[in-house]
Backbone as JSON Lines, residues from 0, in Angstrom:
{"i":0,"aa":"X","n":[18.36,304.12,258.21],"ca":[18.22,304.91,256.99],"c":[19.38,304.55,256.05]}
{"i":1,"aa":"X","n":[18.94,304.3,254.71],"ca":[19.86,304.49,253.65],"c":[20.8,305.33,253.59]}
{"i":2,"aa":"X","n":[22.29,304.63,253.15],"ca":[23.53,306.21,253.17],"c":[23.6,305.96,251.64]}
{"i":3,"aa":"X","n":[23.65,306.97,250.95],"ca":[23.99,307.23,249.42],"c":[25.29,307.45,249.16]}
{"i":4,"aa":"X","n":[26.3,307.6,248.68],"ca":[27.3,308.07,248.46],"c":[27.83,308.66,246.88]}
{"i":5,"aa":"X","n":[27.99,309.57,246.57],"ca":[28.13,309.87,245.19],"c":[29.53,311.42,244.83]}
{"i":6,"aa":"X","n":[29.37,311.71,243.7],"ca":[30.06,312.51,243.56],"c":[29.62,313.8,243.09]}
{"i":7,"aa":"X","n":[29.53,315.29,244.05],"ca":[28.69,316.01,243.34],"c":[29.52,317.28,243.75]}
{"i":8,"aa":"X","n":[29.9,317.93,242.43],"ca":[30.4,318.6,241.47],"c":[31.42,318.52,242.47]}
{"i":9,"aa":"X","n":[32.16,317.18,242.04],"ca":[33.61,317.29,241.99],"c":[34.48,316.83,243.59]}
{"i":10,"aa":"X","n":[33.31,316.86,244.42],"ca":[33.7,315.9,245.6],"c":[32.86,314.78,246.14]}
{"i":11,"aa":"X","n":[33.24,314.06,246.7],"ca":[32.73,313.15,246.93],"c":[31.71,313.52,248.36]}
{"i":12,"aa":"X","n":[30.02,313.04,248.63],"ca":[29.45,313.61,249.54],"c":[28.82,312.18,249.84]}
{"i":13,"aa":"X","n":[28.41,311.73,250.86],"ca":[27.45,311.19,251.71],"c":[26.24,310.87,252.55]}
{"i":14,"aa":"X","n":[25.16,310.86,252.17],"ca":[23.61,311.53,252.56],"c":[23.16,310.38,253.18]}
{"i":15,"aa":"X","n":[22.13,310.39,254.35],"ca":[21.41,309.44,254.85],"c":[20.0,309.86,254.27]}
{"i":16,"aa":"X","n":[19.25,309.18,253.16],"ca":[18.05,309.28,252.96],"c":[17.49,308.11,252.48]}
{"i":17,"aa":"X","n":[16.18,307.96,252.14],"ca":[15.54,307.05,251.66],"c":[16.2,306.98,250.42]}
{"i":18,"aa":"X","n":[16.22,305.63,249.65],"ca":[15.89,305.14,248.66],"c":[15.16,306.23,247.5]}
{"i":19,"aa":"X","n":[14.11,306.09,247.51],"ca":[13.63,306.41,246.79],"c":[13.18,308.3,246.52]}
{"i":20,"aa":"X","n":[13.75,308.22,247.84],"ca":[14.01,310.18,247.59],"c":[14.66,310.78,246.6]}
{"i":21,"aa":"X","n":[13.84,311.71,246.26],"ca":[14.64,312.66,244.52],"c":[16.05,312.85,244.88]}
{"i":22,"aa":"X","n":[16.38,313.25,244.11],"ca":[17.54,313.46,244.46],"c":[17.44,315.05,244.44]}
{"i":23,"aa":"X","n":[16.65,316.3,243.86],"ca":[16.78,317.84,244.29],"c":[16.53,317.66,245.59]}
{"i":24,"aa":"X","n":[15.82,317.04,246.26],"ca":[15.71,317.22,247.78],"c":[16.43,316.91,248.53]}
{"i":25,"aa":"X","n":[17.41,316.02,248.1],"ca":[18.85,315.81,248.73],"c":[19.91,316.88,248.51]}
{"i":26,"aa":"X","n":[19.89,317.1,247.08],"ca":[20.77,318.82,246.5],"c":[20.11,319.67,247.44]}
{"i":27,"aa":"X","n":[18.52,319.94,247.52],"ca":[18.41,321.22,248.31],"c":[18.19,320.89,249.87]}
{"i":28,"aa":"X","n":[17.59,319.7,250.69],"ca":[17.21,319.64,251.41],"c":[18.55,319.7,252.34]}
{"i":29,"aa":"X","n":[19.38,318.86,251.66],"ca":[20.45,317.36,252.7],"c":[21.68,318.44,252.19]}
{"i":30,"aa":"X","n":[22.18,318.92,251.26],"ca":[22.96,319.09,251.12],"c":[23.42,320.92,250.37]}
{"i":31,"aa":"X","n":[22.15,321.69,250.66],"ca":[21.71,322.96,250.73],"c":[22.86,323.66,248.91]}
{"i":32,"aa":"X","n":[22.38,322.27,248.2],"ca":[22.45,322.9,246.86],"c":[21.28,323.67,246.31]}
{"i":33,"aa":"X","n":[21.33,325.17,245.93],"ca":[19.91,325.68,245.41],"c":[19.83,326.14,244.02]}
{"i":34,"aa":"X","n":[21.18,325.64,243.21],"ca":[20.89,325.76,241.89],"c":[20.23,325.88,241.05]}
{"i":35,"aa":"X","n":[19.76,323.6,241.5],"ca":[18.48,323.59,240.94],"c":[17.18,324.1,241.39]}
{"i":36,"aa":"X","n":[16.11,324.39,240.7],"ca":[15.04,325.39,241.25],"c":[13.96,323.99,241.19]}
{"i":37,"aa":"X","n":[12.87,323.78,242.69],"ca":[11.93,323.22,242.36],"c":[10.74,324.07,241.28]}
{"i":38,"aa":"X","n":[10.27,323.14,240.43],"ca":[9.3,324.14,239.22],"c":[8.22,323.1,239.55]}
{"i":39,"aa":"X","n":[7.87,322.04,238.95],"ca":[6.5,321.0,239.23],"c":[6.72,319.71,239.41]}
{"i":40,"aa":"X","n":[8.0,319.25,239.91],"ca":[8.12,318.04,240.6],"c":[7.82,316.66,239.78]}
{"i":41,"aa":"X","n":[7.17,317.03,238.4],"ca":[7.16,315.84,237.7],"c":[8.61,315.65,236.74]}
{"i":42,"aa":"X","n":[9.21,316.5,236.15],"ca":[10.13,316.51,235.41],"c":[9.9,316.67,233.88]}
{"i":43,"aa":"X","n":[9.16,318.18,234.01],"ca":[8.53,318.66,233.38],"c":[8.96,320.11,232.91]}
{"i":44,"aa":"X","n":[8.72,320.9,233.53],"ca":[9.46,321.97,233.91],"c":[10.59,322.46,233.03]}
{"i":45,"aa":"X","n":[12.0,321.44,233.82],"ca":[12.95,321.41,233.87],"c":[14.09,322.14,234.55]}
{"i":46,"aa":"X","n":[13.31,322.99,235.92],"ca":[13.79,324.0,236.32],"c":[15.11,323.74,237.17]}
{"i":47,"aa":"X","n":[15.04,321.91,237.52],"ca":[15.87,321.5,238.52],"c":[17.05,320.98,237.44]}
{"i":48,"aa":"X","n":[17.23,320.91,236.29],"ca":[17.81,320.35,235.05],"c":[19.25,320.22,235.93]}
{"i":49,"aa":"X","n":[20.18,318.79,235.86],"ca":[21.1,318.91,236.62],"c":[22.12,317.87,235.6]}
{"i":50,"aa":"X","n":[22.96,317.39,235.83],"ca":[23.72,316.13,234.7],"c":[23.96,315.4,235.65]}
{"i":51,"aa":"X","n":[24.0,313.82,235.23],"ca":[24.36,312.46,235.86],"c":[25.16,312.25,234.76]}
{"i":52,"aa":"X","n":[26.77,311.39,235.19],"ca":[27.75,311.23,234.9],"c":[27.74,312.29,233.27]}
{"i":53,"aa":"X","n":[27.45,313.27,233.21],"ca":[27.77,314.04,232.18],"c":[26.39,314.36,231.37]}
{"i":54,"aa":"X","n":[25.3,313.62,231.5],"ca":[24.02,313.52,230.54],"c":[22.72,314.5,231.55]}
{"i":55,"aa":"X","n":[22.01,314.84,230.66],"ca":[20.99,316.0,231.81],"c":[19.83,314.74,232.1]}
{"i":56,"aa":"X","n":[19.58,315.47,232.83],"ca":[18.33,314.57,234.08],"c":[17.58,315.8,234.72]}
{"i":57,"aa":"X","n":[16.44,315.32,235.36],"ca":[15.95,316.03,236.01],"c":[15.95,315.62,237.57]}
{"i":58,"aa":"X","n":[16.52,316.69,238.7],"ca":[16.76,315.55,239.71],"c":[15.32,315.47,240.6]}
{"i":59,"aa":"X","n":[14.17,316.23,240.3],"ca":[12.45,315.94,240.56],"c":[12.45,314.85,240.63]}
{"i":60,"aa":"X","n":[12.83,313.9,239.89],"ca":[12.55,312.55,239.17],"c":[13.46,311.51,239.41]}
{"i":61,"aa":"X","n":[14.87,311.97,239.75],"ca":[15.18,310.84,240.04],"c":[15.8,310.49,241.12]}
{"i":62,"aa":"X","n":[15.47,309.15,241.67],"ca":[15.86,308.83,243.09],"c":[17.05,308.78,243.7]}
{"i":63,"aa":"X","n":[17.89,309.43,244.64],"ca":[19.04,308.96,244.97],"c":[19.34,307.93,244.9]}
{"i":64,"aa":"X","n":[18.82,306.82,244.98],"ca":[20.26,305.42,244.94],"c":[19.99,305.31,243.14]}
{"i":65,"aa":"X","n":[19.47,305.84,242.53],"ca":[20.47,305.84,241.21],"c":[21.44,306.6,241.29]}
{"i":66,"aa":"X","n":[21.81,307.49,242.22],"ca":[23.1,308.0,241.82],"c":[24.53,307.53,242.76]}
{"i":67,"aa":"X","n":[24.35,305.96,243.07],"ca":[25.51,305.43,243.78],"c":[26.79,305.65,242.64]}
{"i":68,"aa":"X","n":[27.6,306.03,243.18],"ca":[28.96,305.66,242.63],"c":[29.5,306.71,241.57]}
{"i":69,"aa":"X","n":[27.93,307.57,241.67],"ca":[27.99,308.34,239.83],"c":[28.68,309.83,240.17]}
{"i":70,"aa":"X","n":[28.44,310.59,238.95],"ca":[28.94,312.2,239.36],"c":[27.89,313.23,239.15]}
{"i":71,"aa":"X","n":[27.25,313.53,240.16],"ca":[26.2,314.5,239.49],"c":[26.49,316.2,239.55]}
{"i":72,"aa":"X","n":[26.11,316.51,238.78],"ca":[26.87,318.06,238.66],"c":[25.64,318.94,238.45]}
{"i":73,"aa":"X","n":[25.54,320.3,239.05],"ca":[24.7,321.78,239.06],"c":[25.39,322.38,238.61]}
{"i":74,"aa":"X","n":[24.4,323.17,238.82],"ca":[25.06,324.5,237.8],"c":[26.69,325.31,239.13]}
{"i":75,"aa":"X","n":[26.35,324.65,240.42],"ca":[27.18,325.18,240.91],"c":[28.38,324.93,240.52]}
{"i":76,"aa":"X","n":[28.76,323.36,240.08],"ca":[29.74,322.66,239.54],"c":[30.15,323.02,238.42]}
{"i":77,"aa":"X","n":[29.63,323.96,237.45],"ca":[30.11,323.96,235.74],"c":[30.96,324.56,235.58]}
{"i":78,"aa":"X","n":[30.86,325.66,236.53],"ca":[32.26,326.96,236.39],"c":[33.49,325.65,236.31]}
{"i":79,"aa":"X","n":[34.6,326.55,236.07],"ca":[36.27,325.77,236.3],"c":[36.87,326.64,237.25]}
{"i":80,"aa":"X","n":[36.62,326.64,238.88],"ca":[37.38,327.49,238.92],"c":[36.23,329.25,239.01]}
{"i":81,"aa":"X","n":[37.4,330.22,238.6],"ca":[36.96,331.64,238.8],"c":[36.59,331.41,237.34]}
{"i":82,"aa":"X","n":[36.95,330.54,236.05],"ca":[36.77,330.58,234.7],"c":[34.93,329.95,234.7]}
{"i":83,"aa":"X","n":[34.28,331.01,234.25],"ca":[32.76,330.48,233.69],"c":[32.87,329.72,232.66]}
{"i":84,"aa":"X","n":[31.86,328.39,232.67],"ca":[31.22,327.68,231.4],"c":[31.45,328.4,230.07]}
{"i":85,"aa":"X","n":[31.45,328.33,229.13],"ca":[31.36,329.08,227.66],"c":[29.7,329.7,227.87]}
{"i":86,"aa":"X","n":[28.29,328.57,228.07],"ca":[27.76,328.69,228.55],"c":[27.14,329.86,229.04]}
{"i":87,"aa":"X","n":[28.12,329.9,230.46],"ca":[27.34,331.06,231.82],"c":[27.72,332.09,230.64]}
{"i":88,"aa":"X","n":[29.23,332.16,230.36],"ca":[29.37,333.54,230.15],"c":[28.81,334.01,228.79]}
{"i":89,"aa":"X","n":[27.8,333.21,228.04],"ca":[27.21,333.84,226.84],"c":[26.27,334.54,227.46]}
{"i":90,"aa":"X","n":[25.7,333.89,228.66],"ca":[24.11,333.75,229.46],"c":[24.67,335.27,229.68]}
{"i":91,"aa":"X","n":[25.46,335.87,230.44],"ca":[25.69,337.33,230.82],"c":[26.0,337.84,229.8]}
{"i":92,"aa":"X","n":[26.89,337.55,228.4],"ca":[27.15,338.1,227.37],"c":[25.79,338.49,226.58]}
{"i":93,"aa":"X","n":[25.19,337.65,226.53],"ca":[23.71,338.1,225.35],"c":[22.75,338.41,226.74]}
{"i":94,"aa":"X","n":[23.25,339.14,227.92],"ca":[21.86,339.42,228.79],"c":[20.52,338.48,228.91]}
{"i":95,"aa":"X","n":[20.47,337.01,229.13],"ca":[19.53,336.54,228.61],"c":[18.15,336.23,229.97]}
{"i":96,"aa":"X","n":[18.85,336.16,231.14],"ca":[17.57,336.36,232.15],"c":[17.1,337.61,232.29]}
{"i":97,"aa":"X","n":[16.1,336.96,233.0],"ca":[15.09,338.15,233.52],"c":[15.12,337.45,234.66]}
{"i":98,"aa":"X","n":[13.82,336.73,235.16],"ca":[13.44,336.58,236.39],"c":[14.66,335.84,237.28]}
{"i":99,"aa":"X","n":[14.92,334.51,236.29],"ca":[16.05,334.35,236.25],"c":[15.81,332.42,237.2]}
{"i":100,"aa":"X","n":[14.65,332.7,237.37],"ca":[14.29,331.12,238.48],"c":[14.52,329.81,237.32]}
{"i":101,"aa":"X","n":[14.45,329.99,236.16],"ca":[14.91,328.75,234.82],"c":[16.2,328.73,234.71]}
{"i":102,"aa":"X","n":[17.0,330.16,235.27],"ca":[17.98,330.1,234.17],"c":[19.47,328.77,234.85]}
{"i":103,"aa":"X","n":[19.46,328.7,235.6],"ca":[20.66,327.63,236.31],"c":[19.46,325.92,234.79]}
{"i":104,"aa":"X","n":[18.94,325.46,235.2],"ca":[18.43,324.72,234.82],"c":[18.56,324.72,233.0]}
{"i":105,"aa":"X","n":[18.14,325.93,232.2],"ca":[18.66,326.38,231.32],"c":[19.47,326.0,230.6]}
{"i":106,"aa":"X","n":[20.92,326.77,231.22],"ca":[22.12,326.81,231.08],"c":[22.67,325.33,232.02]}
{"i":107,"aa":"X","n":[22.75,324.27,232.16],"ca":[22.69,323.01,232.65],"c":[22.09,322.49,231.42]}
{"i":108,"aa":"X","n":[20.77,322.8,230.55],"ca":[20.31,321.87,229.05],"c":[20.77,322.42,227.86]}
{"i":109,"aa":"X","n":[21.48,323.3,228.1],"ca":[22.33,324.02,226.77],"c":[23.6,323.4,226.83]}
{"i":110,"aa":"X","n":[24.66,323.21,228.13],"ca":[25.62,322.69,228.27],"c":[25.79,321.12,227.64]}
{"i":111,"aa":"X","n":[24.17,320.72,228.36],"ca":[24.52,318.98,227.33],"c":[24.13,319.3,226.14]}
{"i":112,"aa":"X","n":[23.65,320.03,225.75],"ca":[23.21,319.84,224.43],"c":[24.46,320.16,223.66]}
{"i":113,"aa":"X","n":[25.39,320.98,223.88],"ca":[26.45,321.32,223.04],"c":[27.67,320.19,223.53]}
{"i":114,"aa":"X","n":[27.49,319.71,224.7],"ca":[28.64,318.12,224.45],"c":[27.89,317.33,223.85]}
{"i":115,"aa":"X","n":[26.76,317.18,223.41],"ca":[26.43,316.05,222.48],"c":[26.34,316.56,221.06]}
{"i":116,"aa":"X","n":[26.04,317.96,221.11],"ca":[25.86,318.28,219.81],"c":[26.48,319.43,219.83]}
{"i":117,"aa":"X","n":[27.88,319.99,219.1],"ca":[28.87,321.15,219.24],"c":[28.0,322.16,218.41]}
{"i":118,"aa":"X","n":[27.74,322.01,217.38],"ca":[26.95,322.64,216.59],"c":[25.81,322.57,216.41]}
{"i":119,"aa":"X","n":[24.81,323.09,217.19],"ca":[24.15,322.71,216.77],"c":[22.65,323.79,215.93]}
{"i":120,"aa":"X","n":[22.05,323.52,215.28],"ca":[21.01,323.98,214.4],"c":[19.97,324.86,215.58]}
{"i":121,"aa":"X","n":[19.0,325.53,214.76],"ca":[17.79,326.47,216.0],"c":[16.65,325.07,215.84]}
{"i":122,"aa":"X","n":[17.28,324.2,215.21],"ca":[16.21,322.9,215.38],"c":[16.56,322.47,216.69]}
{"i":123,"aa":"X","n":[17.8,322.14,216.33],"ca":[18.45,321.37,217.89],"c":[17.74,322.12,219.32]}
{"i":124,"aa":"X","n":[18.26,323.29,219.24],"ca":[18.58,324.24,219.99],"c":[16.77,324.26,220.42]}
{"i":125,"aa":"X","n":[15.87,324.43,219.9],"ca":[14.47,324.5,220.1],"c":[13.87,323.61,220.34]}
{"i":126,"aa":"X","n":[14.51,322.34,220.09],"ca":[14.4,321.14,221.26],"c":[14.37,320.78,222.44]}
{"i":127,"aa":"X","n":[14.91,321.88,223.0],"ca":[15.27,322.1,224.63],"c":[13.81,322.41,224.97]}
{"i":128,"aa":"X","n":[13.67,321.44,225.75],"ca":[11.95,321.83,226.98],"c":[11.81,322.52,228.12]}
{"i":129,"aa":"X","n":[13.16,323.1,228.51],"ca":[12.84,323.78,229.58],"c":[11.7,325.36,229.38]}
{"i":130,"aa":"X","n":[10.92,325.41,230.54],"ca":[10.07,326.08,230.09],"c":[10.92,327.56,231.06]}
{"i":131,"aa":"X","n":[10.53,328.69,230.3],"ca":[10.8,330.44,230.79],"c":[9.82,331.25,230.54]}
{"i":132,"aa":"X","n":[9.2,331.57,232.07],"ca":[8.18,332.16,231.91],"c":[8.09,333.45,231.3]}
{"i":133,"aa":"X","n":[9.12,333.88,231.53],"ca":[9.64,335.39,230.92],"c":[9.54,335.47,229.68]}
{"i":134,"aa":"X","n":[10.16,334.14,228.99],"ca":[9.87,334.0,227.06],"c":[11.16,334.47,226.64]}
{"i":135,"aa":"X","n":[12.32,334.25,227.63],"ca":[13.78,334.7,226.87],"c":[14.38,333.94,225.66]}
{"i":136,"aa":"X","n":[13.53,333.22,225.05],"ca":[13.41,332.13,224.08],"c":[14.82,332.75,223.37]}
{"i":137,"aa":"X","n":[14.31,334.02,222.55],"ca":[15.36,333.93,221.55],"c":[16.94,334.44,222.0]}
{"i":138,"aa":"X","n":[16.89,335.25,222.99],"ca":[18.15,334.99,223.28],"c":[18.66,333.93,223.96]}
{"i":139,"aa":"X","n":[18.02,332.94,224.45],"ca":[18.87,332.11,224.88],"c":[19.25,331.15,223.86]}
{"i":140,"aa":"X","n":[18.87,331.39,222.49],"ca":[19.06,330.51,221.26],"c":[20.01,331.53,220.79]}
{"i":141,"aa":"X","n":[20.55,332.65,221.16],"ca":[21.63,333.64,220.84],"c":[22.74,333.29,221.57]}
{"i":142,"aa":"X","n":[22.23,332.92,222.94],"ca":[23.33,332.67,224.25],"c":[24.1,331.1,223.59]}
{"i":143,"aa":"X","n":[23.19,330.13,223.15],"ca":[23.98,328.69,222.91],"c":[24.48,328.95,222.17]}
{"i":144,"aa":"X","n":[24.1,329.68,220.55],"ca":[24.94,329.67,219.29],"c":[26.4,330.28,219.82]}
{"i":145,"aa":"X","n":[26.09,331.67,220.62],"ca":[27.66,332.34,221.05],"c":[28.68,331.07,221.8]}
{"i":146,"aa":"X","n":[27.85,330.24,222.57],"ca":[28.95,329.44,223.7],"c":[29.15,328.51,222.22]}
{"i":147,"aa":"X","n":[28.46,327.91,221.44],"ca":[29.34,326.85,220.4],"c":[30.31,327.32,219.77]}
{"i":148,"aa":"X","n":[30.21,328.76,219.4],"ca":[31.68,329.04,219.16],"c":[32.72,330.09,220.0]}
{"i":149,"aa":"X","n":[32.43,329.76,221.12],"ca":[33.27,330.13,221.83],"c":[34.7,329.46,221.71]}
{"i":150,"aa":"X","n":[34.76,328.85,221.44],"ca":[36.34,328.12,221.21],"c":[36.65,328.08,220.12]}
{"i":151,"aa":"X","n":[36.21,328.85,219.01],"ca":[37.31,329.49,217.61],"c":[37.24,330.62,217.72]}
């Protein structure tokens, strides 16, 4: 069997799996990360929404040996510490789950979206595909605007 080796959130881990195995099934199977949430396995969803070397991915979709050498990070990884994401803590500041099975995945496509885009517009922001069955739509477009300015 294939050994993978990569970096996930922040240490270095080691998995024996196939090739071509997702990589959430290595987060949840191999290595009992449950952050990400399985939703429909195509990378669609977005429920498993996770970052490779800093950029979001869906890990449904993509195979462990793309992630030799790389850093992949969950939502378990975002905190600093006892200090929450800007992020998490809007997500509890504007109350924005309910059921709550999107929200790690969520808050994982809000996070890249504000390192690529600090400011960004309810265009930007409504760009995000992750789907919530609940329909917490507009506060979680309350939750990103609060985390972009969380740092003035």
């Amino acid at each position: 069997m294939p050994r993978h080796t990569f970096v996930l959130n922040g240490r270095h881990v080691t998995v024996d799996a196939p090739d071509d195995m997702p990589l959430l099934w290595v987060l949840r199977d191999l290595l009992d990360v449950t952050g990400p949430k399985y939703g429909c396995g195509v990378g669609v969803c977005r429920a498993c929404t996770s970052h490779l070397d800093g950029a979001e991915i869906q890990p449904c979709v993509v195979p462990v040996a793309d992630c030799a050498r790389r850093e992949v990070t969950t939502i378990e990884g975002l905190a600093d510490g006892d200090t929450l994401h800007p992020v998490q803590q809007a997500w509890l500041d504007c109350d924005v789950s309910q059921c709550g099975f999107c929200q790690p995945g969520q808050i994982m496509a809000a996070a890249a979206l504000l390192k690529r885009t600090p400011e960004p517009t309810d265009a930007d922001i409504d760009a995000i595909e992750n789907v919530c069955r609940c329909g917490t739509y507009s506060r979680i477009r309350e939750a990103i605007k609060k985390a972009a300015t969380a740092g003035d």
